[in-house]
N, C-alpha and C positions, 0 to 999 in steps of 0.2 A: 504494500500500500504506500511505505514513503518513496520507495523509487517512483513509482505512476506519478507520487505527487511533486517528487525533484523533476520529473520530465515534464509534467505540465507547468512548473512553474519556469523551467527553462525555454521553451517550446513555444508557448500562448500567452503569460504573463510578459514572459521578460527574457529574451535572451540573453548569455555573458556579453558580447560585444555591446548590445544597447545600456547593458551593466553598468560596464565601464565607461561607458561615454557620460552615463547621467552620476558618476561618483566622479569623474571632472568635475562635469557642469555645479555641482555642488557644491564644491568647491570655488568657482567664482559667483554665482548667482543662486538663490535661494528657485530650491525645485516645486513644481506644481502638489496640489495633495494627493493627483493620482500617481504623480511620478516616483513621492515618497513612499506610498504605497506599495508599489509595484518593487521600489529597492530594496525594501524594506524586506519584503517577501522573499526576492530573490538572496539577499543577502544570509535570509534564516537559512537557507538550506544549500548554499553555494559556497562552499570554505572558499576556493580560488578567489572567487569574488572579496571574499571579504576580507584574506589578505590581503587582497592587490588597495581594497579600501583604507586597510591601515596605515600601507606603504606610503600610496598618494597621499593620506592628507597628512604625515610623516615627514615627507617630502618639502611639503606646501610649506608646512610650519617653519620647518628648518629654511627654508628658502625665502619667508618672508623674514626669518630673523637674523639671516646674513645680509639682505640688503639694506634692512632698515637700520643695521646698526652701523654700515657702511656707510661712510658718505660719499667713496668713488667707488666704482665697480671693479674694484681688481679680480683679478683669475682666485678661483680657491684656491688655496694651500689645499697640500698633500697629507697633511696631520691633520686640517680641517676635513678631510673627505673622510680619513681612516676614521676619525672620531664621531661623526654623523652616521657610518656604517654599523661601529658598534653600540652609538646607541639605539638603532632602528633594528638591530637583532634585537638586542636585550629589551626593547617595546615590544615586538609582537612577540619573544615568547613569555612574557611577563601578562599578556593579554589573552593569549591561546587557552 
């Protein structure tokens, strides 16, 4: 019965690719209540998905708080990347 119900929700609710485009889109603009809906859905029973949701808005965060603390845009350091890598493991399996 939860397979039938992971393939309808992947199939007819929501597919992964439309997924991920609406866990973007959420990330810059506020989503409709059917859109929330439907991520919402997919996300209860799509792990893939819902990594790839922690990563992105992981991502996002970390990326609005190097530029805003920046006042030029320099290249990332290599200590900067290794250090944003390890703490986006140690988030999602702290979240898992």
């Amino acid at each position: 019965m939860k397979r039938l119900l992971h393939k309808f929700i992947h199939f007819v609710i929501l597919p992964c690719n439309e997924a991920t485009f609406m866990i973007e889109k959420q990330l810059h603009s506020k989503l409709s209540l059917k859109e929330q809906l439907q991520l919402k859905a997919h996300l209860h029973l799509c792990k893939v998905c819902l990594n790839y949701s922690k990563k992105a808005f992981a991502i996002h965060q970390w990326l609005q708080k190097l530029f805003l603390n920046k006042e030029e845009h320099s290249p990332i350091k290599a200590a900067e990347m290794e250090q944003f890598k390890k703490d986006l493991k140690k988030r999602l399996h702290t979240q898992s």
